[in-house]
C-alpha positions in Angstrom: 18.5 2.6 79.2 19.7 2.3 82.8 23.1 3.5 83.9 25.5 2.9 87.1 27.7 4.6 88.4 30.3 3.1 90.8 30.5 3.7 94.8 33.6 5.8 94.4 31.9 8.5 91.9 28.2 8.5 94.0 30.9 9.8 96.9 32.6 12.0 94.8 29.4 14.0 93.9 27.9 14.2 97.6 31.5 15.6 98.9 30.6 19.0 97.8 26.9 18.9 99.0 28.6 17.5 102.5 31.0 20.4 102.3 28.7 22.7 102.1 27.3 21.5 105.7 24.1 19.0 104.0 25.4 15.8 105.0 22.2 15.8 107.7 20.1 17.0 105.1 21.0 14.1 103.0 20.8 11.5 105.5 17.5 12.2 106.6 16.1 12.4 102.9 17.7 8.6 102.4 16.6 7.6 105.2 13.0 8.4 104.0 13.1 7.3 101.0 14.2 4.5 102.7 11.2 3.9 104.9 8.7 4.8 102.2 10.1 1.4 100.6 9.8 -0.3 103.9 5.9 0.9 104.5 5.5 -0.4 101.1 6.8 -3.8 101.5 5.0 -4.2 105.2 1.9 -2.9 103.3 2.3 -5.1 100.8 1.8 -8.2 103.8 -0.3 -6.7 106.2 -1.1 -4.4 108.5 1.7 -2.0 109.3 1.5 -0.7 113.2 2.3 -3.2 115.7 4.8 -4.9 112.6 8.1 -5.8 114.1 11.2 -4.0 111.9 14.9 -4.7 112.9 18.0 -2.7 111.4 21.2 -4.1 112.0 22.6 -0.8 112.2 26.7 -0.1 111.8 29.3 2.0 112.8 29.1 4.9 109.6 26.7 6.8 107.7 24.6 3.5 106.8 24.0 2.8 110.2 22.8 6.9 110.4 20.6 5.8 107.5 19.1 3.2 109.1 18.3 5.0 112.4 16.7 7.5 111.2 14.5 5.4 108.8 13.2 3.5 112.2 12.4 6.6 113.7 10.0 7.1 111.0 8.8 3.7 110.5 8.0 4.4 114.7 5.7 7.4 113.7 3.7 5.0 111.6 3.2 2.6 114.5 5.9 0.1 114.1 7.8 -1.3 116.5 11.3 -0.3 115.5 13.8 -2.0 116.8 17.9 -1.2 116.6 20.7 -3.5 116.6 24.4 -2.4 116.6 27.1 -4.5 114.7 29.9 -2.0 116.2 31.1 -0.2 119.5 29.9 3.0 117.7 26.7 4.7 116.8 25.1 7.6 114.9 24.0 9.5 117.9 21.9 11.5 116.4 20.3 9.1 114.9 19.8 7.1 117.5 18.5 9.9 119.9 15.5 10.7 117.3 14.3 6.6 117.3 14.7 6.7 121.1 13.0 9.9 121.5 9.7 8.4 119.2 9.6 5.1 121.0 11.7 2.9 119.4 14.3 0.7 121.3 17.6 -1.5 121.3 18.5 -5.2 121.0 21.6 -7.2 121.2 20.3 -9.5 118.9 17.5 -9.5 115.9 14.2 -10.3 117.3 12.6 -13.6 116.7 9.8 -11.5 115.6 11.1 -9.4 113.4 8.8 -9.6 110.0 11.0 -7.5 108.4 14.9 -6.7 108.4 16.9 -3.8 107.9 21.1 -4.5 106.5 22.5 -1.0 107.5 26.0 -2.3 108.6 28.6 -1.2 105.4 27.7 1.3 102.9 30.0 2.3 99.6 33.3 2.9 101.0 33.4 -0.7 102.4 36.0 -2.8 101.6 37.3 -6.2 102.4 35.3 -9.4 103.9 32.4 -9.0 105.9 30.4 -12.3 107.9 26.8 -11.3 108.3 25.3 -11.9 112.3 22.6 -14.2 112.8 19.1 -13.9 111.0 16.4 -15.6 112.5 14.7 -18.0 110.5 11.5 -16.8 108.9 12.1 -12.7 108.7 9.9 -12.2 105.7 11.9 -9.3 104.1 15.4 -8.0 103.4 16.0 -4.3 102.8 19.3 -3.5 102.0 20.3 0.1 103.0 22.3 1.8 99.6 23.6 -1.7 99.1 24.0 -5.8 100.7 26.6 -5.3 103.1 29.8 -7.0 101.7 29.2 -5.8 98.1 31.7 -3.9 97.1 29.9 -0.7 95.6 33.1 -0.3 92.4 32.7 -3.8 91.6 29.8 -6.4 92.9 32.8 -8.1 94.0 31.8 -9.9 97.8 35.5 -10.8 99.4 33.2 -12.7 102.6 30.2 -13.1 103.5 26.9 -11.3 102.3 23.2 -10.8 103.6 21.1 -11.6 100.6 18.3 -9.0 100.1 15.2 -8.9 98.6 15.1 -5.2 97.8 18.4 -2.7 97.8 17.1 1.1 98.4 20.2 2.8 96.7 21.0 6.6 97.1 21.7 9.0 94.4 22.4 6.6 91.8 22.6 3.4 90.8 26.1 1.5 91.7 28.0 -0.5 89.5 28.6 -2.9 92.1 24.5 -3.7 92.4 24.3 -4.5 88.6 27.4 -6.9 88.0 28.1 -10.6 89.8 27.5 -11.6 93.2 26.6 -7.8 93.8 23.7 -8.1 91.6 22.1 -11.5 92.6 22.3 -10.3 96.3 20.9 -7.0 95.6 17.4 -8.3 94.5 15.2 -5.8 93.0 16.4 -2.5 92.9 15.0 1.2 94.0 17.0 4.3 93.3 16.5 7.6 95.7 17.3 10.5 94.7 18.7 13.0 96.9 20.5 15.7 94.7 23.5 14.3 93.5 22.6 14.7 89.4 24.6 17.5 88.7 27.5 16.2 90.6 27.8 12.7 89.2 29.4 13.3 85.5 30.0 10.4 83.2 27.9 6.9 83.7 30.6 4.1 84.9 28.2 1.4 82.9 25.0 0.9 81.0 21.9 -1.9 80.7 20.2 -1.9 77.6 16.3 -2.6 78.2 13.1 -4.7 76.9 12.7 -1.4 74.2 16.3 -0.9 73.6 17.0 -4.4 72.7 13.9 -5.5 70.9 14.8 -2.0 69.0 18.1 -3.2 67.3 15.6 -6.5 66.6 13.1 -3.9 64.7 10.6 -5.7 62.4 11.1 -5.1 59.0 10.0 -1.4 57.4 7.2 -1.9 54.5 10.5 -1.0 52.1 12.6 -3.4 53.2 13.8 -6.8 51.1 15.8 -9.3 51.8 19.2 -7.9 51.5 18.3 -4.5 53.4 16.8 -6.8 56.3 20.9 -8.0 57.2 22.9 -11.0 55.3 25.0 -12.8 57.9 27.8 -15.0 56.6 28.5 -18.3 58.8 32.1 -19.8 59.1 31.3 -22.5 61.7 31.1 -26.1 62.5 32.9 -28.5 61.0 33.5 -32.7 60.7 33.6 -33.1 64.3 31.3 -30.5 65.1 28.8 -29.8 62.6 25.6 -29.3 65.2 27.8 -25.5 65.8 26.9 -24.3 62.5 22.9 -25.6 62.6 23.3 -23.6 66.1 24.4 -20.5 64.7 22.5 -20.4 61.8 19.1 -21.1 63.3 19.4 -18.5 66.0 20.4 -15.7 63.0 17.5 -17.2 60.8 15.2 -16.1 64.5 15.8 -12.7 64.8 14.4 -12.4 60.9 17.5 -11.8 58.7 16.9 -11.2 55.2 19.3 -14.1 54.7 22.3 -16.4 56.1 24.9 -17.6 53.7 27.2 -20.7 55.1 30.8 -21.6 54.0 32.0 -24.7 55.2 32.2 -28.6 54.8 30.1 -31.3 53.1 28.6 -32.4 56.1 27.8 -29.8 58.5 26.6 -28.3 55.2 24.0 -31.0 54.6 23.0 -30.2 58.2 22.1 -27.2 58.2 20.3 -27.7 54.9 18.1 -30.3 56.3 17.8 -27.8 59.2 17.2 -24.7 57.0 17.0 -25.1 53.7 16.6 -21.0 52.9 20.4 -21.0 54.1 22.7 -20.2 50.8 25.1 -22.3 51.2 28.7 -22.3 49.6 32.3 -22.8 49.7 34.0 -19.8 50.0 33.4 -16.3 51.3 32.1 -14.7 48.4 28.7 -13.6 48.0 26.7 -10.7 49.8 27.2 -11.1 53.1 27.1 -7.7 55.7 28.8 -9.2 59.0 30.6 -12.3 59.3 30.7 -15.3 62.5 33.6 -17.2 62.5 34.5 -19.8 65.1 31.8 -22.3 66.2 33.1 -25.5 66.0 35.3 -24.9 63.5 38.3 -27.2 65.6 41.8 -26.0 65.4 43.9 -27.9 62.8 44.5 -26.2 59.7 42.1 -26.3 57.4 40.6 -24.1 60.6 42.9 -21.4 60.4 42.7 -21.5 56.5 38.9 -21.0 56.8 39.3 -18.3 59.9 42.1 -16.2 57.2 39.5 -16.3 54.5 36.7 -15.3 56.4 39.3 -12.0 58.2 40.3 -11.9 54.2 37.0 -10.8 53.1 35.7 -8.4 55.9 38.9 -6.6 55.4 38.4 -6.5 51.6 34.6 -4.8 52.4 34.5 -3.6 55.5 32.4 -5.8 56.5 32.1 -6.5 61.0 33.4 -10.0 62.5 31.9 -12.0 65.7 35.1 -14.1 66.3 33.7 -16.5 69.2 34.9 -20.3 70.3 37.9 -21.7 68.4 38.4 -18.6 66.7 39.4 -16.9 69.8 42.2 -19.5 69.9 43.1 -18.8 66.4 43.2 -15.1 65.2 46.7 -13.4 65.9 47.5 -10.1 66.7 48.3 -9.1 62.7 44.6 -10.5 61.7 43.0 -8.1 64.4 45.4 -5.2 63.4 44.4 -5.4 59.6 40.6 -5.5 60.9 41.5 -2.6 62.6 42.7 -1.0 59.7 39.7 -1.8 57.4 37.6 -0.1 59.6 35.7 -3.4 60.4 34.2 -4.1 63.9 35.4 -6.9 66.1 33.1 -8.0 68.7 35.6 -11.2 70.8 32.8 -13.8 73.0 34.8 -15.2 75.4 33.4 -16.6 78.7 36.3 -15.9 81.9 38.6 -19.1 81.0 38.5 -18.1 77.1 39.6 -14.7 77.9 42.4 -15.5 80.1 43.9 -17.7 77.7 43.4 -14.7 74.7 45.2 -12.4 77.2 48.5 -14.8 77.6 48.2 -15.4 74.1 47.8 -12.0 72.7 49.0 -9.4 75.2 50.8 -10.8 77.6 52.1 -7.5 79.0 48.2 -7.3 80.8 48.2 -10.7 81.8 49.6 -10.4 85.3 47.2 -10.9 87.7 44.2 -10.9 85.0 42.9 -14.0 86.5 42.1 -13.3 90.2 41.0 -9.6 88.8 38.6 -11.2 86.6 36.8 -13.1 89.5 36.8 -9.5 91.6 36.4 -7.6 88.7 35.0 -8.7 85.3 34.0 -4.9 84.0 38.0 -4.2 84.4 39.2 -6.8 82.7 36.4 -7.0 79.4 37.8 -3.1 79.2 41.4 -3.4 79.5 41.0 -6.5 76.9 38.7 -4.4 74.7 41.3 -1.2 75.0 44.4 -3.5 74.0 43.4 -5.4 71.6 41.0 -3.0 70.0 38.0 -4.9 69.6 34.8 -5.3 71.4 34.5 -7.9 74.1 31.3 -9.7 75.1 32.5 -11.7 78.5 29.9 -14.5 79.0 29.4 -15.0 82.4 26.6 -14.9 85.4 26.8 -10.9 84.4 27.4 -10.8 80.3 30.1 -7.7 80.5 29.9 -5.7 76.9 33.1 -3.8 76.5 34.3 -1.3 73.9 37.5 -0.3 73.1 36.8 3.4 74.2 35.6 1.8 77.4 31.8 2.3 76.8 30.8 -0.6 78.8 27.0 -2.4 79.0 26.7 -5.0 81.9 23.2 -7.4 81.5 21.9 -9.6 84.0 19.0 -11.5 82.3 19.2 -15.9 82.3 21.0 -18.0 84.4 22.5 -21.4 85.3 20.1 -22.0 82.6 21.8 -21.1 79.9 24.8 -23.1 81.1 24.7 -25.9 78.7 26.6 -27.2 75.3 25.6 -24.9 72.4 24.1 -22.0 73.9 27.5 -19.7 73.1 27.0 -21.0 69.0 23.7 -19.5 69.6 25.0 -16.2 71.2 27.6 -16.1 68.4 24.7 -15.9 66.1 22.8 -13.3 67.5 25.2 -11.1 68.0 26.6 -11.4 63.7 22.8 -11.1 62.8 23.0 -7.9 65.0 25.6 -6.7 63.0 24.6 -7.7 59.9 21.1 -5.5 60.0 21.0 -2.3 58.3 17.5 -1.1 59.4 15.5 -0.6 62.4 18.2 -0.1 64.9 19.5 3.4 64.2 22.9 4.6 65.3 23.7 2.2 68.0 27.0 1.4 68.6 28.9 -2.3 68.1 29.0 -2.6 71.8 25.3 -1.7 72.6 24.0 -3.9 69.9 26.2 -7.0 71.6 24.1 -6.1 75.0 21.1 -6.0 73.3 22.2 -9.6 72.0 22.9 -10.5 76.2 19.3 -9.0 76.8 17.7 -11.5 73.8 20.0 -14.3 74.9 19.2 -14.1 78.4 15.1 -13.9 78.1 15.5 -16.6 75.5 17.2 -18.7 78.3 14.8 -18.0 80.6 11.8 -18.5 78.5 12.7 -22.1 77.4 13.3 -22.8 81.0 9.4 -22.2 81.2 9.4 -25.9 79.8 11.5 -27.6 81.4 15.7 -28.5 81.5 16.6 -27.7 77.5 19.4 -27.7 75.5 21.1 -25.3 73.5 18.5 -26.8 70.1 15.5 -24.9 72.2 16.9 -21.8 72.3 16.2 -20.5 68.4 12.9 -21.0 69.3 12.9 -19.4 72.1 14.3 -16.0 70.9 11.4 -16.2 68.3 8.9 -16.1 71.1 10.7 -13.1 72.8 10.6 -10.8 70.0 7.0 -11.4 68.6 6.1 -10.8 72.6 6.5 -6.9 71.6 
């Protein structure tokens, strides 16, 4: 399990160290851990003395960071050079590199094999237009984060310096795990310079490989078919029967005991053809242990008929709801309150447009402004959804936000553009009711961990099929039953 904390509590927890007169102590441990990255990466190439290493160095702490991390790359024989973004400098900093050799340019050398970003660290805020790289500078190291990331968020307002690797500082930040932040963050190393007991309470989570396939257990030698999950399907429907074969045949992947289908003639004879273990029936009855309503199913009303049944019977049991698609559109404020009520879990899959138009809908009184926080900010608004409407929200997007109503939030980051393509949310819809449907193998998890454990599944799926070639959204069952026998 990996966990994040955002900029703002990472600079909560070094105040008292910094108070206590260690904020030189500090600097100098990032700043190694910081050039034991860099060694590694100009290892990794080549020989390391006579290596050309720039830092674009700013005007704060990060620029500190990154001064001091030359003047140990210069004691291994590199030639370390400095450039400033800003009027101001670290002095001390910049005394130690000049003092072991190194030196300063106006400009990133041509010959720089690898680059430095020490320009903004985690109070930055606001736009930010990276100078000019030269063409070919092999590596990006980004000092505690990309500059123009906001550390809170991931949100970048202007411009950004990809980097390959990020070398973060006492924690992981919230802002390298979720959007833009993430994709410009590359891969990840964490330094640890004391802050633990300071840090408290985890802003999000990641579920990984162990954790998810975990919630996908294999079955126990004791198991049969009804202990292994029934999912009930409410999907699909004349104009769209293909969401229902969707749903069903990613469920059917993950090994449920069983999937039971209500709805009409011929998306019935569909997914029969498809899958003809599926029990398929009229009505809501039967054993069912978690419901999906939504795929497909339009939004005349014989839909909300179907939608009422299907709230109908998880309220009578008990039972947990994936409302995804045109359900989203249809459930009201009274069918969430008597799920509430019942005791049933409500996991919402919006993507960012689907959301917005819940919000209006539904709670109006948040709505102000939701839509350009939900480009800066998709953790806030997944929470402050989740928290009003008292259900969990899986936000689809480039970083699939898992939000409980007690604000317990999982962010994933597996797929891509990919996954961008007709179908693939049916298939999401099913994973995450065949997540809720299984009794066994998964242990105490909560609703909202077992939804990011879905993203996790979802996303490798996506990138596995894209192994072949493009695909559409019929590839992806197939897919997720390559992922979990990979164990």
């Amino acid at each position: 399990m990996i966990h994040a904390y955002t900029g703002t509590a990472v600079r909560a927890a070094e105040k008292p160290l910094l108070d206590a007169g260690q904020g030189e102590a500090l600097m100098r441990q990032a700043a190694w851990g910081l050039a034991t990255v860099v060694l590694r990466e100009l290892r990794a190439r080549g020989p390391v003395s006579g290596t050309t290493v720039a830092a674009l160095v700013g005007t704060g702490n990060n620029g500190g960071d990154a001064l001091w991390a030359l003047t140990f790359l210069r004691r291994r024989g590199v030639d370390a050079v400095a450039v400033p973004t800003g009027e101001r400098i670290h002095q001390a900093g910049l005394a130690a590199l000049m003092k072991a050799g190194g030196r300063v340019a106006h400009a990133v050398p041509d010959s720089a094999g690898l680059l430095i970003d020490g320009v903004l660290g985690t109070g930055a805020r606001g736009g930010w237009e990276p100078p000019r790289v030269p063409e070919g500078a092999a590596v990006v190291v980004a000092c505690d984060l990309p500059s123009g990331v906001d550390a809170d968020t991931g949100h970048v307002a202007g411009g950004v310096l990809p980097a390959d690797v990020t070398v973060t500082f006492g924690a992981l930040k919230t802002g390298l795990v979720v959007g833009a932040g993430a994709h410009a963050a590359g891969r990840v190393e964490v330094v640890d310079i004391g802050l633990g007991p300071h840090l408290g309470k985890p802003d999000v989570f990641s579920v990984e490989r162990e954790d998810a396939l975990e919630v996908f257990g294999p079955p126990a030698w004791d198991d049969h078919k009804y202990s292994r999950g029934v999912l009930g399907v409410c999907a699909g429907s004349d104009h769209y029967p293909g969401a229902a074969v969707l749903v069903c045949s990613s469920a059917l992947a993950t090994g449920l005991g069983m999937v039971q289908y209500a709805g009409p003639e011929r998306a019935a004879d569909l997914v029969l053809a498809a899958h003809p273990e599926v029990v398929v029936g009229p009505g809501t009855e039967g054993k069912a242990q978690a419901w999906v309503v939504g795929p497909g199913l339009g939004s005349d009303g014989d839909a909300r008929r179907r939608l009422s049944e299907v709230v109908a019977a998880c309220v009578g049991a008990g039972l947990p709801l994936v409302l995804d698609a045109s359900a989203l559109a249809l459930v009201e404020l009274e069918d969430l309150g008597r799920l509430r009520s019942a005791g049933c879990e409500v996991v919402l899959t919006p993507h960012q447009g689907e959301l917005l138009k819940l919000v209006d809908r539904l709670a109006p009184e948040i709505a102000e402004g939701f839509a350009d926080l939900a480009k800066a900010d998709p953790v806030a608004v997944a929470r402050r959804t989740a928290e009003t409407l008292g259900a969990a929200v899986l936000l689809k997007g480039s970083t699939t936000v898992c939000a409980a109503p007690d604000g317990q939030t999982f962010v994933q980051n597996e797929g891509g553009a990919e996954l961008a393509t007709a179908g693939t949310g049916d298939c999401l819809a099913g994973l995450v009711g065949s997540a809720l449907a299984r009794t066994s193998g998964d242990g105490q998890r909560s609703t909202v961990e077992r939804a990011a454990a879905v993203a996790w599944l979802h996303g490798n799926a996506g990138e596995r099929a894209a192994q072949e070639g493009p695909f559409g959204a019929s590839r992806v069952p197939a897919a997720v039953q390559t992922v979990l026998a990979d164990r």
